[in-house]
C-alpha positions in Angstrom: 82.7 238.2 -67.6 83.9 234.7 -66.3 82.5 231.4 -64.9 84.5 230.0 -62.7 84.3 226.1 -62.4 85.9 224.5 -59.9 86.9 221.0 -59.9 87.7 219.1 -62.9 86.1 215.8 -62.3 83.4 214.5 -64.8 80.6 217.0 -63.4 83.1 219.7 -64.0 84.2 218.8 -67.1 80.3 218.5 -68.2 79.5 221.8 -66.2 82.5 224.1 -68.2 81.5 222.3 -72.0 78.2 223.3 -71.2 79.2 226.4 -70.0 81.6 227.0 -73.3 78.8 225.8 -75.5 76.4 228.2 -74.1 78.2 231.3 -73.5 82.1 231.0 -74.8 84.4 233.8 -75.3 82.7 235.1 -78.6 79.5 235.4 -76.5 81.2 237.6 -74.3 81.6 235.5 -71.1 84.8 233.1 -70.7 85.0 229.9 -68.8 87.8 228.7 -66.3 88.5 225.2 -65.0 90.2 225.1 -61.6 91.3 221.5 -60.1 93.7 220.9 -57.3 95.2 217.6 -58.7 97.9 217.3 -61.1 95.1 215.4 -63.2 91.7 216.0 -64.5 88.6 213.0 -63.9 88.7 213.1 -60.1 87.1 209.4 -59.3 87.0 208.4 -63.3 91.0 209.8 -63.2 93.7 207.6 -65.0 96.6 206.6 -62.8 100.1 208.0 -64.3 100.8 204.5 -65.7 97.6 205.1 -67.8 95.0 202.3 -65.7 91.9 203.4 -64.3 91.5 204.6 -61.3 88.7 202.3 -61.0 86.2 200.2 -63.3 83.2 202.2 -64.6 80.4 201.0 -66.9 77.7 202.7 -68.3 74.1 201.6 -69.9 72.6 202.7 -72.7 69.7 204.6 -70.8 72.4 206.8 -69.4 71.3 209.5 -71.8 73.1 212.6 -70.0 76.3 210.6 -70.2 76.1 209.4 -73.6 75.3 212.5 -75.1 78.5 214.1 -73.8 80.7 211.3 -74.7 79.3 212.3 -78.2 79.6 216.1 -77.6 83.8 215.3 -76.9 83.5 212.7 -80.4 84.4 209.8 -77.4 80.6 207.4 -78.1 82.6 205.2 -80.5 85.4 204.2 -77.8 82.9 202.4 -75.5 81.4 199.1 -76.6 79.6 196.3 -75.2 81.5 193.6 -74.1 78.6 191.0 -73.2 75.8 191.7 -76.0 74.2 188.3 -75.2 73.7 189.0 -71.2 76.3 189.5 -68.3 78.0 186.2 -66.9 77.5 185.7 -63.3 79.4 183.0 -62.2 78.8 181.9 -58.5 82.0 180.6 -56.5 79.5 178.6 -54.1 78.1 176.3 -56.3 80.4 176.5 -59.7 77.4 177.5 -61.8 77.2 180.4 -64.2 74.4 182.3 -66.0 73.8 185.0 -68.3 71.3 187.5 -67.6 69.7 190.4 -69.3 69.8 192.9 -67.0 66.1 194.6 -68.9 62.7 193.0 -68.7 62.8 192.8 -72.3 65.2 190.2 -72.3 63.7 188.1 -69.9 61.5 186.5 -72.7 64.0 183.6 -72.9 64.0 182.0 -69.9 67.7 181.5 -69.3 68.4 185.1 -69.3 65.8 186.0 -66.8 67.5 186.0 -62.9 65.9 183.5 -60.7 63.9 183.3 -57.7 60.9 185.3 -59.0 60.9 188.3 -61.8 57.5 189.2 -60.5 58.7 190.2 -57.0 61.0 192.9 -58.9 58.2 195.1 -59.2 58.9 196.1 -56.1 61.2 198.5 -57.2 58.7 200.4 -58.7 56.3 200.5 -55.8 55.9 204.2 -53.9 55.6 202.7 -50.3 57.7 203.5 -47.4 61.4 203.6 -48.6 62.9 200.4 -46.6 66.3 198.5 -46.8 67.0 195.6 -50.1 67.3 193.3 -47.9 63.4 193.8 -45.9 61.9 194.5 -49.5 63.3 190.9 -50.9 63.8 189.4 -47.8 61.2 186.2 -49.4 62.9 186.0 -52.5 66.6 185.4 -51.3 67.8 183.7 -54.4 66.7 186.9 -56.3 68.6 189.0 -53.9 71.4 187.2 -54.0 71.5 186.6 -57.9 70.2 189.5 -59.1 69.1 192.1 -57.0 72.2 192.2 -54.9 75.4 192.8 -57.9 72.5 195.7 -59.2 72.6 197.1 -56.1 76.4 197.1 -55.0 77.0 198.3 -58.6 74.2 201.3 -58.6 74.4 202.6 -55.1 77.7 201.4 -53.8 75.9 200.3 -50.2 75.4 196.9 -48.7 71.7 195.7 -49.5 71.1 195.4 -45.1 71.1 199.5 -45.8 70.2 200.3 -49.1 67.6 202.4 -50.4 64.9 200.4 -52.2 63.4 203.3 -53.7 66.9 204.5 -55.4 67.4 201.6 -57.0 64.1 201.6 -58.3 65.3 204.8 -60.1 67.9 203.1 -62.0 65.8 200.5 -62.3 63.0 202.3 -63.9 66.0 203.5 -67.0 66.8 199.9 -67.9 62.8 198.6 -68.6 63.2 199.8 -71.9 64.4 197.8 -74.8 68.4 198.3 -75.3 68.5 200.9 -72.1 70.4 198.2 -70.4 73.1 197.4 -72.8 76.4 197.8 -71.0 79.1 199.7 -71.9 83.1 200.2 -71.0 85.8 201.9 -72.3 87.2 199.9 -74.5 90.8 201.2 -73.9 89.8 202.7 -70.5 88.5 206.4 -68.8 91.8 208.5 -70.0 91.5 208.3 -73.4 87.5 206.9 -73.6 86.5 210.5 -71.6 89.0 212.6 -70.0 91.4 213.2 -72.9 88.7 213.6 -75.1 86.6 216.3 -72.8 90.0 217.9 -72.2 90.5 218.6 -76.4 86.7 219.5 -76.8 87.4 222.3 -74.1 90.4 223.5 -75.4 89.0 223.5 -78.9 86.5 225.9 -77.3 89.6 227.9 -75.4 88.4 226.8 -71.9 91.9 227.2 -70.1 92.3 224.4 -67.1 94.8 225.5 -64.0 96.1 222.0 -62.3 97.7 222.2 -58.8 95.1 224.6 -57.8 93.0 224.2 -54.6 90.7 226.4 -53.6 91.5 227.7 -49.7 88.2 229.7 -49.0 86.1 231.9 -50.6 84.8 234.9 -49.7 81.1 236.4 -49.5 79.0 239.5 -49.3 75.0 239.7 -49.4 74.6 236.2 -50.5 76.9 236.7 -53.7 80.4 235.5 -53.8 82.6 238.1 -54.2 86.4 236.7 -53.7 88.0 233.7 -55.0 91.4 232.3 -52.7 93.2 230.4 -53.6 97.0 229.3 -52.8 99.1 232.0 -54.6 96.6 233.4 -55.7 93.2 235.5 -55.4 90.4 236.5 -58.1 88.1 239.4 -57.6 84.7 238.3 -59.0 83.0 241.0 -61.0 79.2 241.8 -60.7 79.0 239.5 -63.7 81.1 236.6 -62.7 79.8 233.5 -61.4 81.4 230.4 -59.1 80.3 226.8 -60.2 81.7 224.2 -57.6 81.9 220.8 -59.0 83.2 219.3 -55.9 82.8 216.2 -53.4 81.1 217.0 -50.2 83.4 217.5 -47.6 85.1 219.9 -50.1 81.9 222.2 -50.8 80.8 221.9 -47.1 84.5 222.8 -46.3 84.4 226.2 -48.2 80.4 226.8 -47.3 79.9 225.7 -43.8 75.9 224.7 -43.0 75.7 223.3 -46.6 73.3 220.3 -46.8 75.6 217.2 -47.8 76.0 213.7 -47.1 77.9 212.7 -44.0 78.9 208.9 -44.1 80.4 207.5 -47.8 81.4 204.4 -48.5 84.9 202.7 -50.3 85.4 201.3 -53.4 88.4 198.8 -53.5 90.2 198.3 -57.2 92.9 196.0 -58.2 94.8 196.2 -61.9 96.8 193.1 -62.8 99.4 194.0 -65.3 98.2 190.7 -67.7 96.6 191.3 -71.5 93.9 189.0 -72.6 94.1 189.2 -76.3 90.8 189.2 -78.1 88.0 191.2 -77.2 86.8 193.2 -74.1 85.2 190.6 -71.9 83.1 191.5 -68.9 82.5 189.1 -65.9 80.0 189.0 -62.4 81.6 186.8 -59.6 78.9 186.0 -56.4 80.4 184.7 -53.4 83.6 185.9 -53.4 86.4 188.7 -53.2 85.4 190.2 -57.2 82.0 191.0 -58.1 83.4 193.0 -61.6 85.9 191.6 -63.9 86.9 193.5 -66.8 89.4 191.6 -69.2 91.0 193.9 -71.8 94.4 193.9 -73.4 95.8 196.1 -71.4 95.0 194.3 -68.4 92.5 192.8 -66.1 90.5 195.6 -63.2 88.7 193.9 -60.4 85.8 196.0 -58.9 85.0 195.5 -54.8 82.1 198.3 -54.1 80.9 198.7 -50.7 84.0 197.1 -49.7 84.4 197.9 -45.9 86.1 195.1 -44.7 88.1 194.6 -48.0 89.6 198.4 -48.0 91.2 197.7 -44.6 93.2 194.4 -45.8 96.4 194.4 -46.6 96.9 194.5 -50.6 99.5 192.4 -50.7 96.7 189.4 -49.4 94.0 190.7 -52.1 95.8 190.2 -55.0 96.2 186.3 -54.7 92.5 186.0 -53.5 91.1 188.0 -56.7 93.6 186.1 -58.8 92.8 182.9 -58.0 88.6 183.3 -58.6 89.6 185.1 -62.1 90.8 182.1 -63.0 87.8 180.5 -61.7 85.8 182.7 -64.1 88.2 182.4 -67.0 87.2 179.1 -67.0 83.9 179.3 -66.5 83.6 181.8 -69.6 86.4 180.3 -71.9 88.4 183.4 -72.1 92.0 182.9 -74.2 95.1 183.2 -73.3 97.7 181.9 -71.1 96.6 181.4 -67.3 99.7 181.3 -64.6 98.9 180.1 -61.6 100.8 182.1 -59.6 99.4 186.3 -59.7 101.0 188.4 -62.0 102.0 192.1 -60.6 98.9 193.6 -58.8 98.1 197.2 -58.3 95.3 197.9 -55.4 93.4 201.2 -55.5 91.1 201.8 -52.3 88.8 204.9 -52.7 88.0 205.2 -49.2 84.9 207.6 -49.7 84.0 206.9 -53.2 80.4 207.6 -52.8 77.8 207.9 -50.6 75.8 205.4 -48.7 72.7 205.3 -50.2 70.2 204.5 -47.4 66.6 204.4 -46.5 64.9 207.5 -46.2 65.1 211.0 -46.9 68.7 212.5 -48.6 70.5 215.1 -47.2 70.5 217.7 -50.5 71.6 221.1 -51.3 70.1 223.8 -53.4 71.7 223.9 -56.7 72.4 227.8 -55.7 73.1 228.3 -52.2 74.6 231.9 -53.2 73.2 234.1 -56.2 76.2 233.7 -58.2 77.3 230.8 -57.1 76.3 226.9 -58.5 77.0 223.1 -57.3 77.0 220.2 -59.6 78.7 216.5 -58.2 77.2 213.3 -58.2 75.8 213.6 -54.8 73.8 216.3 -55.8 71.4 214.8 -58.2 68.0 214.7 -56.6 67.2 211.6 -58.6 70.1 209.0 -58.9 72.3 207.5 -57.1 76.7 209.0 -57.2 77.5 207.9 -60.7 79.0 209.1 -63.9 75.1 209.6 -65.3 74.3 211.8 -61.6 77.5 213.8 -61.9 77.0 214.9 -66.0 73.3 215.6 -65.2 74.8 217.3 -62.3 77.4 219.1 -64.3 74.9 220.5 -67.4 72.4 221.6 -64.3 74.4 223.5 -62.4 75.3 225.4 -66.1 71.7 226.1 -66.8 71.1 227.6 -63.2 74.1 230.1 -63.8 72.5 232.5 -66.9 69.4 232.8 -65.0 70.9 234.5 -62.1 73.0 236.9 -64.5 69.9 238.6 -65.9 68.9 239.4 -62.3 
């Protein structure tokens, strides 16, 4: 009896430990991890010369997350780089802030954002779901100081278009005291979550097959009966079961008529090969090309979400424009080290659907088991949050717990 998960991103990797924890092979039921790139993580992947494929934070309130970074023995290898509030420094005027990102920091009134804390409370209202920009359309400084670098950050959508009401989900998990401390890898996503969820699943014999996409699968009376893929093709047995842990166009690809999202949005990401010694630093920039800086001593990641216009630039343009406001921030914040003037060697990583855009309105959401035997876990399908590494472990340990229901049928 076999589960067979496939995709090897961070909803896969949480569905198959789940999986292995529930049912391994001394239960009597064995786990396989398919993925078709040469790499495990999908968006969280390292790139072969060991950077991120992108910058990725987590809070404290991520509780799905955090629990399996201490399931794989990875919680100590993410810290918090800005204990005493995030710096936002903003190009237009020069000026930089810290500011708790939880109303229970906002009792000293230069952590709290301006323009209004009260008018955040429409987060939490249950009115008609409506645009960011229409719900704090009054309060402009708080959109563009606060509300705004949440948003881009959470829901990876412009605030002219994004969902009021799913940011209020996220912002429901940081009211509580230290739910909003923010965390990052301190020596990035390959050995801070991949590596490690790699060993836990092979300490629990869960073998992964690389190079391995999945051409079509085959059904009969709602069940899926036939794995295909290149090379290769697995009967399933009454007792087997399929768990896809897959972006959208991918599951809709292999089960046509599945409800999915239909428009995404890009992520852009440079890595400048330059150490900052000393400790993990994190910085906000408003008003410019960077909105995330991560200093570490393996080099400096610039974050661009939502970046439309930005993924369509040439890269050889963006480095010297996100070089020149990190030194702007640099600084600002006082960070060490030596600053050249001219940019050091820049790598640019554009995700060009890197999630969803989180809009207004009803979402377009599958079952969690469109066939009997047969699961889907991913970020985008969390009824709940918005695509991130919380949504796509929740995802992941759902999709696992939907699977030995159906076997006892």
């Amino acid at each position: 009896m076999t589960v067979h998960v496939v995709g090897a991103g961070v909803a896969g990797l949480a569905a198959a430990l789940a999986l292995a924890g529930q049912r391994g092979a001394d239960a009597g039921r064995a786990v396989r991890l398919w993925e078709a790139a040469p790499v495990a993580g999908g968006r969280c992947r390292a790139l072969p010369d060991g950077r991120d494929n992108g910058t990725h934070a987590l809070l404290a309130g991520n509780r799905a997350a955090l629990g399996f970074l201490g399931a794989i023995g990875a919680r100590e290898a993410w810290v918090e780089p800005e204990p005493d509030g995030l710096p936002l420094l903003d190009l237009a005027d020069g000026s930089l802030r810290r500011i708790a990102l939880s109303p229970s920091g906002w009792w000293r009134a230069d952590r709290r954002p301006a323009g209004g804390i009260f008018a955040l409370a429409r987060l939490f209202g249950r009115g008609p779901d409506r645009s960011l920009a229409e719900t704090f359309a009054d309060r402009p400084e708080l959109l563009r100081g606060f509300v705004e670098p949440l948003a881009i950050a959470a829901l990876n959508t412009p605030v002219a278009e994004a969902s009021t009401a799913l940011l209020g989900s996220v912002a429901r998990r940081l009211a509580w005291p230290g739910a909003a401390r923010l965390l990052v890898a301190r020596e990035g996503l390959g050995p801070g979550l991949i590596a490690p969820a790699l060993a836990a699943l092979a300490q629990r014999r869960v073998p992964v097959v690389f190079g391995a996409r999945l051409r079509g699968v085959e059904t009969e009376a709602g069940r899926a009966t036939r794995l295909l893929f290149a090379g290769e093709q697995i009967a399933l047995g009454r007792d087997d079961a399929v768990l896809f842990a897959l972006p959208p166009w991918e599951a809709t690809r292999l089960l046509p008529g599945l409800a999915a999202p239909g428009e995404h949005a890009p992520i852009l990401n440079l890595h400048f090969g330059h150490g900052v010694p000393g400790p993990v630093r994190f910085v906000g920039v408003l008003g410019g090309l960077c909105q995330w800086v991560l200093f570490r001593p393996e080099g400096i990641a610039v974050t661009v979400s939502a970046a439309d216009a930005e993924s369509e630039e040439p890269g050889e343009s963006l480095g010297p424009r996100a070089w020149a406001e990190i030194l702007r921030a640099v600084a600002a914040v006082g960070i060490a080290g030596e600053w050249p003037i001219r940019p050091p060697a820049c790598r640019v990583v554009k995700e060009r659907r890197a999630t969803p855009r989180h809009r207004p309105g009803p979402r377009s959401l599958p079952p969690r088991l469109p066939l009997a035997n047969l699961a889907l876990a991913g970020d985008w399908t969390d009824p709940d949050l918005p695509a991130t590494i919380e949504a796509a472990v929740r995802s992941g340990q759902a999709a696992a717990r939907a699977l030995p229901l159906v076997s006892r049928l």
